[in-house]
Biopython code that builds the backbone (N, CA, C, O; Angstrom):
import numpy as np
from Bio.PDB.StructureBuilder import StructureBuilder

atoms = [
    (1, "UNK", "N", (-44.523, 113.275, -92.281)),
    (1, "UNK", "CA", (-43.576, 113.014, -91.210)),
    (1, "UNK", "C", (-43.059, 111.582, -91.351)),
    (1, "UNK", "O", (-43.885, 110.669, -91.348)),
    (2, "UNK", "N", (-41.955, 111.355, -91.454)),
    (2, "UNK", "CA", (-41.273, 109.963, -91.676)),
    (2, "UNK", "C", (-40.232, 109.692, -90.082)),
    (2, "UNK", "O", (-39.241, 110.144, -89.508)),
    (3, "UNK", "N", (-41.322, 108.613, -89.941)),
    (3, "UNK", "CA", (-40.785, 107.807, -88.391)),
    (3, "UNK", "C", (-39.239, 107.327, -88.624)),
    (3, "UNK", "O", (-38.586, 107.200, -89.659)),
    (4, "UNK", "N", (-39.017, 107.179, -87.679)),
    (4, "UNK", "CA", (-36.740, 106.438, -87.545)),
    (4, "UNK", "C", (-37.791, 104.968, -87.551)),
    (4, "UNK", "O", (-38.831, 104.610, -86.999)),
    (5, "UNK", "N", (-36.858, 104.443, -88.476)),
    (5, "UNK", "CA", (-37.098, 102.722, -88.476)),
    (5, "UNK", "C", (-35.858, 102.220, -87.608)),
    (5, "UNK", "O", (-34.671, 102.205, -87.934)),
    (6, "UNK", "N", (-36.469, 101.802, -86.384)),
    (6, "UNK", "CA", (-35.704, 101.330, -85.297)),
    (6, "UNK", "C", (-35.324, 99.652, -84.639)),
    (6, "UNK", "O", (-34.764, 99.137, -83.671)),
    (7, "UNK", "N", (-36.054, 99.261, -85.901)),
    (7, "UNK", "CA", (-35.980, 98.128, -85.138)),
    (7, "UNK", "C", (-34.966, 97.020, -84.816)),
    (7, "UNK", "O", (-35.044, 96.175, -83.924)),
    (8, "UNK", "N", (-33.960, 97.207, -85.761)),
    (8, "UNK", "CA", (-32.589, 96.625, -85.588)),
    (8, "UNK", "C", (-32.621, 97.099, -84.146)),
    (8, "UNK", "O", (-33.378, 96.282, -83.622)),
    (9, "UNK", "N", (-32.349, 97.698, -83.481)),
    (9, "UNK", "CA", (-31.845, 98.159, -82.246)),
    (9, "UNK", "C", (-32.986, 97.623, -80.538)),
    (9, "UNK", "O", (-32.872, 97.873, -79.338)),
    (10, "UNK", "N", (-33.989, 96.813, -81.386)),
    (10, "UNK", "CA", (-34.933, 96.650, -80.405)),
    (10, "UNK", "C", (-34.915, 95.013, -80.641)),
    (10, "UNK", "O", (-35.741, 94.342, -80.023)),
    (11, "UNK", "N", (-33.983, 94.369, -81.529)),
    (11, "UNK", "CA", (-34.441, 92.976, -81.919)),
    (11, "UNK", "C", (-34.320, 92.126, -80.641)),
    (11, "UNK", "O", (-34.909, 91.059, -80.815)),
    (12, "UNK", "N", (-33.823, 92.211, -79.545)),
    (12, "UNK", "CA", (-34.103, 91.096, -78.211)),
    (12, "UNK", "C", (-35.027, 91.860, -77.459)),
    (12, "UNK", "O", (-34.872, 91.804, -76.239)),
    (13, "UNK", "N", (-36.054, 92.638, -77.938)),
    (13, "UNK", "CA", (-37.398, 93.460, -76.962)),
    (13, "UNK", "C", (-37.900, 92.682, -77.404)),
    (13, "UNK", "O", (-37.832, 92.306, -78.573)),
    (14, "UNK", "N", (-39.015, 91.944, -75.855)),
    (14, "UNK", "CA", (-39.980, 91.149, -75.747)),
    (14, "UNK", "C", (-41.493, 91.833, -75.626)),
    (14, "UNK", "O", (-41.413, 92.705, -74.761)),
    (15, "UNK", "N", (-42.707, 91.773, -76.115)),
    (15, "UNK", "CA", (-43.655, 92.397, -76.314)),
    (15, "UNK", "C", (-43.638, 92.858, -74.393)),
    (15, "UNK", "O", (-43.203, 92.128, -73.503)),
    (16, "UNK", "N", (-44.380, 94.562, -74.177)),
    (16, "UNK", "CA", (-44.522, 94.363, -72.817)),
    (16, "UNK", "C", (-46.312, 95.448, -72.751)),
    (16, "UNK", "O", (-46.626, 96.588, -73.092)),
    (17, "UNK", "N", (-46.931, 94.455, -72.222)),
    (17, "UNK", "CA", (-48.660, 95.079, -71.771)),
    (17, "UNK", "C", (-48.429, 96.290, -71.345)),
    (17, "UNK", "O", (-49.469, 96.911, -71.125)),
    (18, "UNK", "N", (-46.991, 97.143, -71.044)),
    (18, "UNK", "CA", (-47.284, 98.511, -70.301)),
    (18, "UNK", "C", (-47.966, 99.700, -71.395)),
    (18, "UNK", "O", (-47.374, 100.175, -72.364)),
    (19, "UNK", "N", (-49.142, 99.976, -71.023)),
    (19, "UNK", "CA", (-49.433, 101.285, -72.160)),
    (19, "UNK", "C", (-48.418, 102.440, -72.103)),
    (19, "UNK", "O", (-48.497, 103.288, -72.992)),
    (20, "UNK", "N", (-47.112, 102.615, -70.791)),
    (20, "UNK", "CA", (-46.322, 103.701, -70.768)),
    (20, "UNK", "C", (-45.277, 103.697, -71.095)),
    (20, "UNK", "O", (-44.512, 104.656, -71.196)),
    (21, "UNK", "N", (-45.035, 102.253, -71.377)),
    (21, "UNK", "CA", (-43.936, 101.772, -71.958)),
    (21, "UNK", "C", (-43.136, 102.291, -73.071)),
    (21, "UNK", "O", (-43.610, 102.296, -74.206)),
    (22, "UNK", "N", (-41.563, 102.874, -72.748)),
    (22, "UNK", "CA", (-40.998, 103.450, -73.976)),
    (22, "UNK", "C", (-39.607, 102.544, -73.984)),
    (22, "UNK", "O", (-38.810, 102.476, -73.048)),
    (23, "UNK", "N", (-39.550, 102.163, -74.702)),
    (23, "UNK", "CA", (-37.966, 101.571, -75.101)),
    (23, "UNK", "C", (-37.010, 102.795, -75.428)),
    (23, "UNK", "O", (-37.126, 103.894, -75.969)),
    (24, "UNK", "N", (-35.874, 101.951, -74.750)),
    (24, "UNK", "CA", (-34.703, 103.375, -74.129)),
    (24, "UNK", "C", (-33.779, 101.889, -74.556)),
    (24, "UNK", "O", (-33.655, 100.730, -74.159)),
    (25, "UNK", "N", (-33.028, 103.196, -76.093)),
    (25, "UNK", "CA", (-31.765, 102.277, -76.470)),
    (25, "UNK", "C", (-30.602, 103.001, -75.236)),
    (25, "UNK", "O", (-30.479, 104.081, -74.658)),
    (26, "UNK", "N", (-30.001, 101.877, -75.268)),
    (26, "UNK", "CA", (-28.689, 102.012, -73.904)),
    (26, "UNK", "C", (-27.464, 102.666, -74.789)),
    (26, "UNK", "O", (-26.883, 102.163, -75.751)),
    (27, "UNK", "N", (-27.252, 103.955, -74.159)),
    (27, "UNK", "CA", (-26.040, 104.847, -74.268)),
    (27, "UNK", "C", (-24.888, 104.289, -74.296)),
    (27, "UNK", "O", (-24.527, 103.412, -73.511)),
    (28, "UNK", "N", (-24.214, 104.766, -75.219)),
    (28, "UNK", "CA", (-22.731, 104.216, -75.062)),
    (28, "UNK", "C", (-22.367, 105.118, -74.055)),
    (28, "UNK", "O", (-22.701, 106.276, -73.804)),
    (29, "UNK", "N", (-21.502, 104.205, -73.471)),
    (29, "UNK", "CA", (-20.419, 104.907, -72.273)),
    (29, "UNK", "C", (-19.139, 105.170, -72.636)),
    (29, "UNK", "O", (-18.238, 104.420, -73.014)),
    (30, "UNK", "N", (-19.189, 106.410, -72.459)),
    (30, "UNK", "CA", (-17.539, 106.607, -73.085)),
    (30, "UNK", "C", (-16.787, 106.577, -72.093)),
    (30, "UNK", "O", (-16.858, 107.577, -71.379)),
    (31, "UNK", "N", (-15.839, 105.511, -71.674)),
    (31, "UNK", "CA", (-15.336, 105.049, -71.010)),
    (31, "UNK", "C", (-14.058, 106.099, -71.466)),
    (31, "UNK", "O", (-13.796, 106.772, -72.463)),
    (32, "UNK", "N", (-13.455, 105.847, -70.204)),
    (32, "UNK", "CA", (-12.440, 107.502, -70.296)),
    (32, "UNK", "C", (-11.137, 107.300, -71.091)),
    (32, "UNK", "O", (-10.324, 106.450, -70.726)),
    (33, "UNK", "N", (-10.923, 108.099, -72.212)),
    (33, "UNK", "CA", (-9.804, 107.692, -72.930)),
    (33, "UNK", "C", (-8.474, 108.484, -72.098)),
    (33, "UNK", "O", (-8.391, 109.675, -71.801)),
    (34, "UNK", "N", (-7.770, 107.696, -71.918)),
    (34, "UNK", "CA", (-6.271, 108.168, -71.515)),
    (34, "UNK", "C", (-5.546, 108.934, -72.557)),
    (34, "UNK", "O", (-5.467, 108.381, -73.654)),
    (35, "UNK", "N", (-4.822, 110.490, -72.377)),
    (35, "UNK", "CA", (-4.055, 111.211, -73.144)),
    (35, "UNK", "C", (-2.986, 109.652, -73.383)),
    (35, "UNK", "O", (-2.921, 108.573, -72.793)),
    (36, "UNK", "N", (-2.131, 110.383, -74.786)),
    (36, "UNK", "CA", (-0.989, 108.951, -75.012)),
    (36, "UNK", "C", (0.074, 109.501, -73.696)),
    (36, "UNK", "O", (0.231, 108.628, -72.843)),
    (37, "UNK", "N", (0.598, 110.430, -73.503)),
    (37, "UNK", "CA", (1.678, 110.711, -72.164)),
    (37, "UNK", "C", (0.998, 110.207, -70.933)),
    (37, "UNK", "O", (1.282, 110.931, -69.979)),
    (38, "UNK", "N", (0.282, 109.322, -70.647)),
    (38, "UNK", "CA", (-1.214, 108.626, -69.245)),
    (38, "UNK", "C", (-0.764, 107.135, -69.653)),
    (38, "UNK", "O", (-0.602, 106.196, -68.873)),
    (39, "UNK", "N", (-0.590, 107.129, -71.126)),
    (39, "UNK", "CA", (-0.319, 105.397, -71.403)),
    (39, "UNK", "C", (0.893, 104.579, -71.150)),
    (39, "UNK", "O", (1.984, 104.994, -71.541)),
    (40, "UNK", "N", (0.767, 103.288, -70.437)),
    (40, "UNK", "CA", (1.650, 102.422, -70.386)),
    (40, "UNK", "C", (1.787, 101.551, -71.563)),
    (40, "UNK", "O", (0.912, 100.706, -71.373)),
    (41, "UNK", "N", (2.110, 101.396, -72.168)),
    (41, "UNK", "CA", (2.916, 100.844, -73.285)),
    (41, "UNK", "C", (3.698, 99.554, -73.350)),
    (41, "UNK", "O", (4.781, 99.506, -72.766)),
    (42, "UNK", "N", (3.327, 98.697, -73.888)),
    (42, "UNK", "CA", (4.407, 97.269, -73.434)),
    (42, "UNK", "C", (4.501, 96.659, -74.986)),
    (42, "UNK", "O", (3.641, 96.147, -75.703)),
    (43, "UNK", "N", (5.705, 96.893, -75.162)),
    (43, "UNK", "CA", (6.177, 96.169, -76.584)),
    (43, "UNK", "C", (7.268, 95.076, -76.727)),
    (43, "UNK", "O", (8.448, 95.415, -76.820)),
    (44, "UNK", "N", (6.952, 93.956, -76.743)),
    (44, "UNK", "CA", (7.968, 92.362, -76.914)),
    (44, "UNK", "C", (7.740, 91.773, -78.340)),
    (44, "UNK", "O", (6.845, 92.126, -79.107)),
    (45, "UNK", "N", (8.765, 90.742, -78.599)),
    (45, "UNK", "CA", (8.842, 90.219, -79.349)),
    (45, "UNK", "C", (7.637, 88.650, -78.955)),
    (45, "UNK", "O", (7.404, 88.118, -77.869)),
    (46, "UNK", "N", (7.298, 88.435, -79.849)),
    (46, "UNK", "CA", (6.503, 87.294, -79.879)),
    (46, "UNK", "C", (6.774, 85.817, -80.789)),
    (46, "UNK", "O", (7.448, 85.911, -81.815)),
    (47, "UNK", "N", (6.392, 84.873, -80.500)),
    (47, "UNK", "CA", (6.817, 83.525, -81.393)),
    (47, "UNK", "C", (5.702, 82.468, -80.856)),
    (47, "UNK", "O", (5.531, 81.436, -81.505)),
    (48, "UNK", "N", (4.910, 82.720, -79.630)),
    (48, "UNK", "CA", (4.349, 81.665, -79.398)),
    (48, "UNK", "C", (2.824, 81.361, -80.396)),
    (48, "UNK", "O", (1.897, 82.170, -80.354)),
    (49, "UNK", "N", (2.778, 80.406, -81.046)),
    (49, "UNK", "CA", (1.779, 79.982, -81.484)),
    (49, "UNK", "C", (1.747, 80.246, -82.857)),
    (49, "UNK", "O", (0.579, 80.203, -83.245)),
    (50, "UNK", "N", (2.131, 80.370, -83.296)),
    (50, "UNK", "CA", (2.246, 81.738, -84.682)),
    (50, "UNK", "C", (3.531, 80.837, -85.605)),
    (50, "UNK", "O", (4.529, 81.333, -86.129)),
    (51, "UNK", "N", (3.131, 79.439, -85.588)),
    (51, "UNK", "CA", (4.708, 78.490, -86.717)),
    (51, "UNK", "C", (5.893, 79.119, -86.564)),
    (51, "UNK", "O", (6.424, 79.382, -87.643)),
    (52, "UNK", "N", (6.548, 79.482, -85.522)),
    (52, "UNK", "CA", (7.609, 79.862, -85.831)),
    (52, "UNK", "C", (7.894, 81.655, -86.261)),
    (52, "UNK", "O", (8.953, 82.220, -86.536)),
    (53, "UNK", "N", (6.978, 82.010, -86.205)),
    (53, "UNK", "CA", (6.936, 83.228, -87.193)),
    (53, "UNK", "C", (7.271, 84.275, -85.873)),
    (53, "UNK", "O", (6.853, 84.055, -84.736)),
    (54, "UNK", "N", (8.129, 85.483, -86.266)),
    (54, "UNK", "CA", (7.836, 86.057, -85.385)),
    (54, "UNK", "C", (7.298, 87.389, -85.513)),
    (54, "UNK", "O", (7.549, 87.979, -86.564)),
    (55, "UNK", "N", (6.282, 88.243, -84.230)),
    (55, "UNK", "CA", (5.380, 88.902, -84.339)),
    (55, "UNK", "C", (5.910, 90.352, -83.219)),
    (55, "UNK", "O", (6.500, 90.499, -82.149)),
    (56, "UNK", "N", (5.351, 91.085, -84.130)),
    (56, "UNK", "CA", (5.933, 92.319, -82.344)),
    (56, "UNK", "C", (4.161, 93.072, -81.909)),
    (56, "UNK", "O", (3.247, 93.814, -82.269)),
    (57, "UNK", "N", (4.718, 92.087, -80.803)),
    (57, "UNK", "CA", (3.556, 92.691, -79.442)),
    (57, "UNK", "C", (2.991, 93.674, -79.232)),
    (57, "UNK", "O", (3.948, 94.325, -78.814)),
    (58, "UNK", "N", (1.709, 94.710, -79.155)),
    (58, "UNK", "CA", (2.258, 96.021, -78.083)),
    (58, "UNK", "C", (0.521, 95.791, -77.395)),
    (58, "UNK", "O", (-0.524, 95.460, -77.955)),
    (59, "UNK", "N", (0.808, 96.111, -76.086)),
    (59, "UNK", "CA", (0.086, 95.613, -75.187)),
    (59, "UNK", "C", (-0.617, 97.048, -74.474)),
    (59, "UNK", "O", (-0.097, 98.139, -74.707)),
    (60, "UNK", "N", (-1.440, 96.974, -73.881)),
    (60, "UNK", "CA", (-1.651, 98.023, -72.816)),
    (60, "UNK", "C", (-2.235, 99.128, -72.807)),
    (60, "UNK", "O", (-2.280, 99.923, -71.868)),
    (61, "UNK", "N", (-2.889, 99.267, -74.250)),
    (61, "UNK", "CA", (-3.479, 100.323, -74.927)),
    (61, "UNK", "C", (-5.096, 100.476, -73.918)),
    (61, "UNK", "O", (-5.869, 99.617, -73.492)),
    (62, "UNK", "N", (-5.091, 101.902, -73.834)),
    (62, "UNK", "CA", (-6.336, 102.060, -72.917)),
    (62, "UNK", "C", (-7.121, 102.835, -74.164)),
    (62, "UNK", "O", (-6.574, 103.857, -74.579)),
    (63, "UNK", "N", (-8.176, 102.481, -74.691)),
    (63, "UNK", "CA", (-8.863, 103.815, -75.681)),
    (63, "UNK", "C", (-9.916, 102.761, -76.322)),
    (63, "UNK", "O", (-9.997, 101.556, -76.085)),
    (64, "UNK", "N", (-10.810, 103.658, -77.323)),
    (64, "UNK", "CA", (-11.517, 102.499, -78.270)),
    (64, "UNK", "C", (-11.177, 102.052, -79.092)),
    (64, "UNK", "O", (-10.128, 102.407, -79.629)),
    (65, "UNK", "N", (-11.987, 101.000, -79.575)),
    (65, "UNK", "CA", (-11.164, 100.351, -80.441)),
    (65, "UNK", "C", (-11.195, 100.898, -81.758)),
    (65, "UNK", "O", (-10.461, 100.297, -82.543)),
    (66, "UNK", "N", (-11.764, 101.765, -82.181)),
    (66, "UNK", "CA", (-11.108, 102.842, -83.251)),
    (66, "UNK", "C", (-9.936, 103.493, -83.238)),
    (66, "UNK", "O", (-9.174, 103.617, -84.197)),
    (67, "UNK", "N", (-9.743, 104.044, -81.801)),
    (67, "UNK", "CA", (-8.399, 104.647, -81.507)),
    (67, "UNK", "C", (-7.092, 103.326, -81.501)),
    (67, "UNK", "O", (-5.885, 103.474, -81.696)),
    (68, "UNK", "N", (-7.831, 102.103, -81.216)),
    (68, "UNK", "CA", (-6.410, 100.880, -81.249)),
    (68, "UNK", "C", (-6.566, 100.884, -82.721)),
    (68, "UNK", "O", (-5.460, 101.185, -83.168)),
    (69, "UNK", "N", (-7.607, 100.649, -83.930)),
    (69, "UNK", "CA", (-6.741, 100.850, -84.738)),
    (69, "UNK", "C", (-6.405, 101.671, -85.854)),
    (69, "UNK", "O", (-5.924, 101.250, -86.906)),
    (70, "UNK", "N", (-6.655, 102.770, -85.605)),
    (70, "UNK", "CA", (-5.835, 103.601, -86.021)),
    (70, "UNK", "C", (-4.303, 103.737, -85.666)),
    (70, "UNK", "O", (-3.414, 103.849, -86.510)),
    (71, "UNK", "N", (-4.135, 103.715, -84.408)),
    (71, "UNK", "CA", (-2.795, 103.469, -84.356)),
    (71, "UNK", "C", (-1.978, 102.588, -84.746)),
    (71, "UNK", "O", (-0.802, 102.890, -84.954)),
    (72, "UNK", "N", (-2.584, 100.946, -84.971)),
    (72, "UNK", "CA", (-2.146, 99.812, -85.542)),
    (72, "UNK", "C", (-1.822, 100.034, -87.162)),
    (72, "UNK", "O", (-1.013, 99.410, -87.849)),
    (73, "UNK", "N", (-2.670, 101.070, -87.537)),
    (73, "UNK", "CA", (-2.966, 101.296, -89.213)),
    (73, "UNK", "C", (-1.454, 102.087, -89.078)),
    (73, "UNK", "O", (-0.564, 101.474, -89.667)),
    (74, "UNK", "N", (-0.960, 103.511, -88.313)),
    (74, "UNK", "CA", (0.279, 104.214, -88.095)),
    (74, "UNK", "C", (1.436, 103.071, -88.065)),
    (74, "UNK", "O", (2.313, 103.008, -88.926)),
    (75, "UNK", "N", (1.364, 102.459, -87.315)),
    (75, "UNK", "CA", (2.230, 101.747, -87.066)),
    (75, "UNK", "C", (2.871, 100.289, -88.311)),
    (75, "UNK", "O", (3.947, 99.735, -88.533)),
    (76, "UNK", "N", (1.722, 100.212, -88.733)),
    (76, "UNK", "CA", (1.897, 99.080, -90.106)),
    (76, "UNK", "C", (2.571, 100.138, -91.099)),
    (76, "UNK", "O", (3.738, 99.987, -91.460)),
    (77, "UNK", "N", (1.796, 101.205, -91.521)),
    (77, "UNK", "CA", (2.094, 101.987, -92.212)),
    (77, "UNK", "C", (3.896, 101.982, -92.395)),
    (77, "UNK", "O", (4.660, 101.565, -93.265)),
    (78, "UNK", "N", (4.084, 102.764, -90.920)),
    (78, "UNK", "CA", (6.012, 103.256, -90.854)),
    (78, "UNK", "C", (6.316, 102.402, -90.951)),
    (78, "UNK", "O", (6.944, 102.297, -92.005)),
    (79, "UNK", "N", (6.241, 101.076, -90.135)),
    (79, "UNK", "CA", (6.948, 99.850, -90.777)),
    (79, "UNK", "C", (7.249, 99.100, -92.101)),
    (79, "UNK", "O", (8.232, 98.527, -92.571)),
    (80, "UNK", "N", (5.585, 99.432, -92.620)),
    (80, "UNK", "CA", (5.677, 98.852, -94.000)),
    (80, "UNK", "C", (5.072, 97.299, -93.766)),
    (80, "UNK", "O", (5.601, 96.367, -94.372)),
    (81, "UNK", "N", (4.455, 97.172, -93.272)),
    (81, "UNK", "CA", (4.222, 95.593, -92.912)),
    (81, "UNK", "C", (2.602, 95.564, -92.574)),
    (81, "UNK", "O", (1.885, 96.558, -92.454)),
    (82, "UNK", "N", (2.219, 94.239, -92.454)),
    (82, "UNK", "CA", (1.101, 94.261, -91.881)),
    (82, "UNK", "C", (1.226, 94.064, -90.670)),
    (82, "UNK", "O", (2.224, 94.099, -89.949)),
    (83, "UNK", "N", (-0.497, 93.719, -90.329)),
    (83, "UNK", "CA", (-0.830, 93.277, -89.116)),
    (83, "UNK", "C", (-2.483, 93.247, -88.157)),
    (83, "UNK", "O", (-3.545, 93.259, -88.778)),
    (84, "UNK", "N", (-2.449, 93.218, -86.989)),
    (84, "UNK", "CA", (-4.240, 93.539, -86.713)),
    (84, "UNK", "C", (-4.034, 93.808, -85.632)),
    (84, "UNK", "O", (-3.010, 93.885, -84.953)),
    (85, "UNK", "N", (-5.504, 94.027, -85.380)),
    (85, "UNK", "CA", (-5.603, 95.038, -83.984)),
    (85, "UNK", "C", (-7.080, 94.443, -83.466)),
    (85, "UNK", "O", (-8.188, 94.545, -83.993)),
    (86, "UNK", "N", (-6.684, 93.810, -82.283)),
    (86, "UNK", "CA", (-8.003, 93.332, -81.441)),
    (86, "UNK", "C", (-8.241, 93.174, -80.060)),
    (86, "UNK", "O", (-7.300, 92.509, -79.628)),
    (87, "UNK", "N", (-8.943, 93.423, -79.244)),
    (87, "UNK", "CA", (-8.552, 92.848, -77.607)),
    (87, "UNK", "C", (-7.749, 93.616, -76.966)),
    (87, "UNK", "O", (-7.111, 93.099, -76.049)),
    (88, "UNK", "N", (-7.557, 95.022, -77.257)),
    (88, "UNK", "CA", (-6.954, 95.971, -76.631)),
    (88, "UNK", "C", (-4.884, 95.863, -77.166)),
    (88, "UNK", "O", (-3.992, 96.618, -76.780)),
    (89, "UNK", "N", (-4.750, 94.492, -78.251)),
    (89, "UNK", "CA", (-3.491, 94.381, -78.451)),
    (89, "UNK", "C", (-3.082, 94.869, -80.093)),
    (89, "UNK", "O", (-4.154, 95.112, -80.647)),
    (90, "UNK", "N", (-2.286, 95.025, -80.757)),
    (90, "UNK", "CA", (-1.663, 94.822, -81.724)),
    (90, "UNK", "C", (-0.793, 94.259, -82.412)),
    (90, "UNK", "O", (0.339, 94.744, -82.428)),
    (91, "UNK", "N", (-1.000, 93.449, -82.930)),
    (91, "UNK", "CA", (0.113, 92.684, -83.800)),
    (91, "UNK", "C", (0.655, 93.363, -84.873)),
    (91, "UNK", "O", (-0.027, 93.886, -85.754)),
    (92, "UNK", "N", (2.049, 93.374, -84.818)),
    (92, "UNK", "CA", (2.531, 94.186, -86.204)),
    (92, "UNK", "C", (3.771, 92.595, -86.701)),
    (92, "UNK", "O", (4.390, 91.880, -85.913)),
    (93, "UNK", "N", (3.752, 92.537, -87.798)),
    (93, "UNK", "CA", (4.275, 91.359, -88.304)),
    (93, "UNK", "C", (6.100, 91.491, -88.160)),
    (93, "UNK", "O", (6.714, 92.539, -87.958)),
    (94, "UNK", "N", (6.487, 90.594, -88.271)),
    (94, "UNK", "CA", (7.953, 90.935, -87.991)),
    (94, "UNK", "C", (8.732, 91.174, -86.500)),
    (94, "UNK", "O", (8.048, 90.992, -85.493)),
    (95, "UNK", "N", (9.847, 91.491, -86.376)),
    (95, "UNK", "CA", (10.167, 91.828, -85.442)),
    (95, "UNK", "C", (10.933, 93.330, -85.171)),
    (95, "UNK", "O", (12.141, 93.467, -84.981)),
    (96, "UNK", "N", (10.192, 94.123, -85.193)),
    (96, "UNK", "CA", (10.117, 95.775, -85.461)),
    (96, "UNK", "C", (9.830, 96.270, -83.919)),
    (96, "UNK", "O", (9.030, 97.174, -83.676)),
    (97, "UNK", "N", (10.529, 95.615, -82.968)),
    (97, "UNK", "CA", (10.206, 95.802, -81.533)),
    (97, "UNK", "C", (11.299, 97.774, -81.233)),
    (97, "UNK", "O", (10.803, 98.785, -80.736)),
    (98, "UNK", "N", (12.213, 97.672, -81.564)),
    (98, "UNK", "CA", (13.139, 98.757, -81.791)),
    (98, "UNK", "C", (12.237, 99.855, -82.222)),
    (98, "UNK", "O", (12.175, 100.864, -81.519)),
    (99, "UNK", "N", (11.511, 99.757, -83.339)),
    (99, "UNK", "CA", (11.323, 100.574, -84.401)),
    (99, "UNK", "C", (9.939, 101.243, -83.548)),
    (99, "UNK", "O", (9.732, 102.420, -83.254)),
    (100, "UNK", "N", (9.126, 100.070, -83.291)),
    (100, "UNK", "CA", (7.732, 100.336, -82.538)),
    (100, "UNK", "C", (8.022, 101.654, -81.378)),
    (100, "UNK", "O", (7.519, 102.772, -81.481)),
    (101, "UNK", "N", (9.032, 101.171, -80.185)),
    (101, "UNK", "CA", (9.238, 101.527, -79.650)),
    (101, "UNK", "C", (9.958, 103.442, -79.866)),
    (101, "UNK", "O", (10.158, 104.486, -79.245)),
    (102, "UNK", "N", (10.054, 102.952, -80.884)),
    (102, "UNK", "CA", (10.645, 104.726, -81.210)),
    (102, "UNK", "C", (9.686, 105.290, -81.945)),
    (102, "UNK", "O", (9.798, 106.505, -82.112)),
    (103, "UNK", "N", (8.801, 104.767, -82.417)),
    (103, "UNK", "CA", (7.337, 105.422, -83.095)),
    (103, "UNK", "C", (6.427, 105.637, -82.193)),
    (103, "UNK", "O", (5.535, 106.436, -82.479)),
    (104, "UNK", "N", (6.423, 105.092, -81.106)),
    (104, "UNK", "CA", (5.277, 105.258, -80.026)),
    (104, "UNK", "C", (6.109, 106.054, -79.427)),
    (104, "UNK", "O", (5.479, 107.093, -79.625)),
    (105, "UNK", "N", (7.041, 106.391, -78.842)),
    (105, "UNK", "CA", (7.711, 107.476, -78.089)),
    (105, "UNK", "C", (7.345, 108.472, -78.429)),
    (105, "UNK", "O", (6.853, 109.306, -77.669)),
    (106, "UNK", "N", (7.614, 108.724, -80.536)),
    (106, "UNK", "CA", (7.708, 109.831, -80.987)),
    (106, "UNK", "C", (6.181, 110.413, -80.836)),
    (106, "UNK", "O", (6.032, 111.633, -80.764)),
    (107, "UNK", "N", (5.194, 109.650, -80.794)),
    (107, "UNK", "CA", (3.727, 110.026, -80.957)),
    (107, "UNK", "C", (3.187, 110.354, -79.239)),
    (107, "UNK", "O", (2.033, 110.311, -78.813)),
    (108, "UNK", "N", (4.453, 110.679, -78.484)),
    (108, "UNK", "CA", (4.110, 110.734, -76.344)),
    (108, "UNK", "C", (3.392, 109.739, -76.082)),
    (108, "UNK", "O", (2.345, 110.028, -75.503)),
    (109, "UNK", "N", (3.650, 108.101, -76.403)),
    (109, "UNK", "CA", (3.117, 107.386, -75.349)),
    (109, "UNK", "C", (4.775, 107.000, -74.363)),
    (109, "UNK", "O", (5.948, 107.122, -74.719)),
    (110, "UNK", "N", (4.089, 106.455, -72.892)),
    (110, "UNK", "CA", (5.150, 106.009, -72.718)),
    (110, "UNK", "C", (5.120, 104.369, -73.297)),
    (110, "UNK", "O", (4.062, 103.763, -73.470)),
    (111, "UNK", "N", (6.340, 103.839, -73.531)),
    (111, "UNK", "CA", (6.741, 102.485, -74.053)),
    (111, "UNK", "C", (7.804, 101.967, -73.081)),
    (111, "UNK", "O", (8.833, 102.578, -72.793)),
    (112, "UNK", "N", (7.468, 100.875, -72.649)),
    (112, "UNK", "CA", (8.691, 99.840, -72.154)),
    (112, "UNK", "C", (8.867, 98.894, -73.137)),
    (112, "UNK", "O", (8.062, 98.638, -74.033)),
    (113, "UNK", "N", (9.921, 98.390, -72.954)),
    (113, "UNK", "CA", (10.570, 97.183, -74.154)),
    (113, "UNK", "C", (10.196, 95.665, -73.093)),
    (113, "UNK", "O", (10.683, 95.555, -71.968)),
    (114, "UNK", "N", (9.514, 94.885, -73.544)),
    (114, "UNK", "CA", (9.382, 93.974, -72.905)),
    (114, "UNK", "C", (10.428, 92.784, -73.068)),
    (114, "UNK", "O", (11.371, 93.042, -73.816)),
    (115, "UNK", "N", (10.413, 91.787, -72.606)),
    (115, "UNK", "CA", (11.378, 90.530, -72.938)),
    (115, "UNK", "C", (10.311, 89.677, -73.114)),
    (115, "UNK", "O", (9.338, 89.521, -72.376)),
    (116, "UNK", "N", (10.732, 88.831, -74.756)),
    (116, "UNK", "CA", (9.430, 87.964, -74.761)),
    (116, "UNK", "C", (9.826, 86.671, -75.459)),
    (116, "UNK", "O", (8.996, 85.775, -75.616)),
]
sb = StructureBuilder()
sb.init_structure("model")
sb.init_model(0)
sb.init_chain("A")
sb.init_seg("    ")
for serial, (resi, resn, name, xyz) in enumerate(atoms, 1):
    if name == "N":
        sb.init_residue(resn, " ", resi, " ")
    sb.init_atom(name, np.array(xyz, "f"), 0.0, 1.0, " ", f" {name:<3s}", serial, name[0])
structure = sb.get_structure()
């Protein structure tokens, strides 16, 4: 019989005297993903901080962050450009605010065009 080697998952457990004592790794919570037709959508142009460069926004994404980027990966893809995905936002390089906006439509989120 070969035990689960667990201990990565116990490394801040402090020794405890209980003989009944069972360590209980904490469940992910699947925090509720919104269908894309549920999503608000916010896409602007960007320039602050970034030399001058400019960046297109999209804001507002409710899901995990597998699901942000995968969609960031779609979205670099049609564009052709790079970019990243962190903090619930996406950066796609350039200014592809038009383009975003008609790729997220086409995939049922809703999208507003922001002013930025």
């Amino acid at each position: 019989m070969v035990k689960q080697n667990d201990w990565k998952e116990r490394l801040g457990m402090v020794y405890s005297t209980n003989p009944d004592f069972k360590y209980e790794t904490p469940e992910e919570s699947n925090s509720e993903i919104l269908p894309a037709n549920k999503q608000n959508l916010r896409v602007q142009l960007d320039r602050k901080q970034r030399k001058g460069k400019s960046v297109t926004l999209i804001t507002g994404f409710a899901g995990s962050d597998d699901d942000l980027k995968e969609l960031a990966k779609t979205l670099k893809t049609k564009c052709g450009v790079g970019g990243s995905a962190k903090d619930g936002e996406i950066l796609i390089q350039g200014d592809f605010c038009n383009k975003v906006v008609e790729i997220l439509s086409g995939l049922g989120y809703k999208v507003k065009r922001s002013g930025g």
